[in-house]
C-alpha positions in Angstrom: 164.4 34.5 149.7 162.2 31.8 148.1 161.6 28.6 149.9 160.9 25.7 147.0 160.5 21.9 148.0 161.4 19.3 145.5 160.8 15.8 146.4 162.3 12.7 144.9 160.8 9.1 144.6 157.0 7.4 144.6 156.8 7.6 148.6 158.1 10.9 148.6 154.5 11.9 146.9 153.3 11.7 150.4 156.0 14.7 152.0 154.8 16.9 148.7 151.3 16.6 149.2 151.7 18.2 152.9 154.1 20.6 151.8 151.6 22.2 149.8 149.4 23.0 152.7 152.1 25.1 153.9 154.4 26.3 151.1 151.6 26.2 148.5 151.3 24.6 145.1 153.8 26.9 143.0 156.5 26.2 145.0 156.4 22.5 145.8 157.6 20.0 143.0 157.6 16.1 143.3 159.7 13.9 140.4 160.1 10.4 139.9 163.0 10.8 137.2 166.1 11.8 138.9 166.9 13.5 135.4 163.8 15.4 135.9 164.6 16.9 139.6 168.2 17.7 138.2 166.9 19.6 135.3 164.7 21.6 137.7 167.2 22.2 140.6 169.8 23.7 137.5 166.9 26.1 136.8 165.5 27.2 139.9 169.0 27.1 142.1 171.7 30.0 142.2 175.3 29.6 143.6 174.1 31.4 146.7 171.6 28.9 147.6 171.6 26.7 150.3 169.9 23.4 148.9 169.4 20.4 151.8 169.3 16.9 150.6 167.6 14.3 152.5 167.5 10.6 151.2 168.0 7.0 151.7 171.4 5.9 150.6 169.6 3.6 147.6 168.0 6.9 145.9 171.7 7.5 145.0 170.6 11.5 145.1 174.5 12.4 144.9 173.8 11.9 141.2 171.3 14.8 141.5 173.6 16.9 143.7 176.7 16.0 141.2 174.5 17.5 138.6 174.4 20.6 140.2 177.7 21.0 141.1 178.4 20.3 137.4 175.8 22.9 136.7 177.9 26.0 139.0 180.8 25.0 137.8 180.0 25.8 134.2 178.3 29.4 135.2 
């Protein structure tokens, strides 16, 4: 099992930065285009993952989990 972090947003810079310390620097990803984090959770997420979304109700991240569920659906 691979543990990846993908953060989402100019503030969330500050979560990736200390998630490096622990998960190192291959497996933590920041993005400030939602189209961006999308792209990379179609390509690094199977069907059998469990993928946790934490956000403020104004990032509107259910446009980045729709994209995924879009993504399986089409697999």
């Amino acid at each position: 099992m691979t543990d990846l972090v993908f953060t989402y947003g100019p503030l969330s810079a500050f979560l990736a930065e200390a998630a490096v310390k622990s998960f190192g620097p291959e497996r933590v990803s920041a993005f400030t285009d939602k189209a961006e984090l999308s792209a990379a959770l179609n390509s690094k997420c199977s069907s059998k993952d469990i993928v946790l979304f934490k956000a403020s109700r104004g990032m509107r991240l259910e446009e980045a989990l729709n994209s995924l569920n879009e993504h399986f659906k089409q697999t």
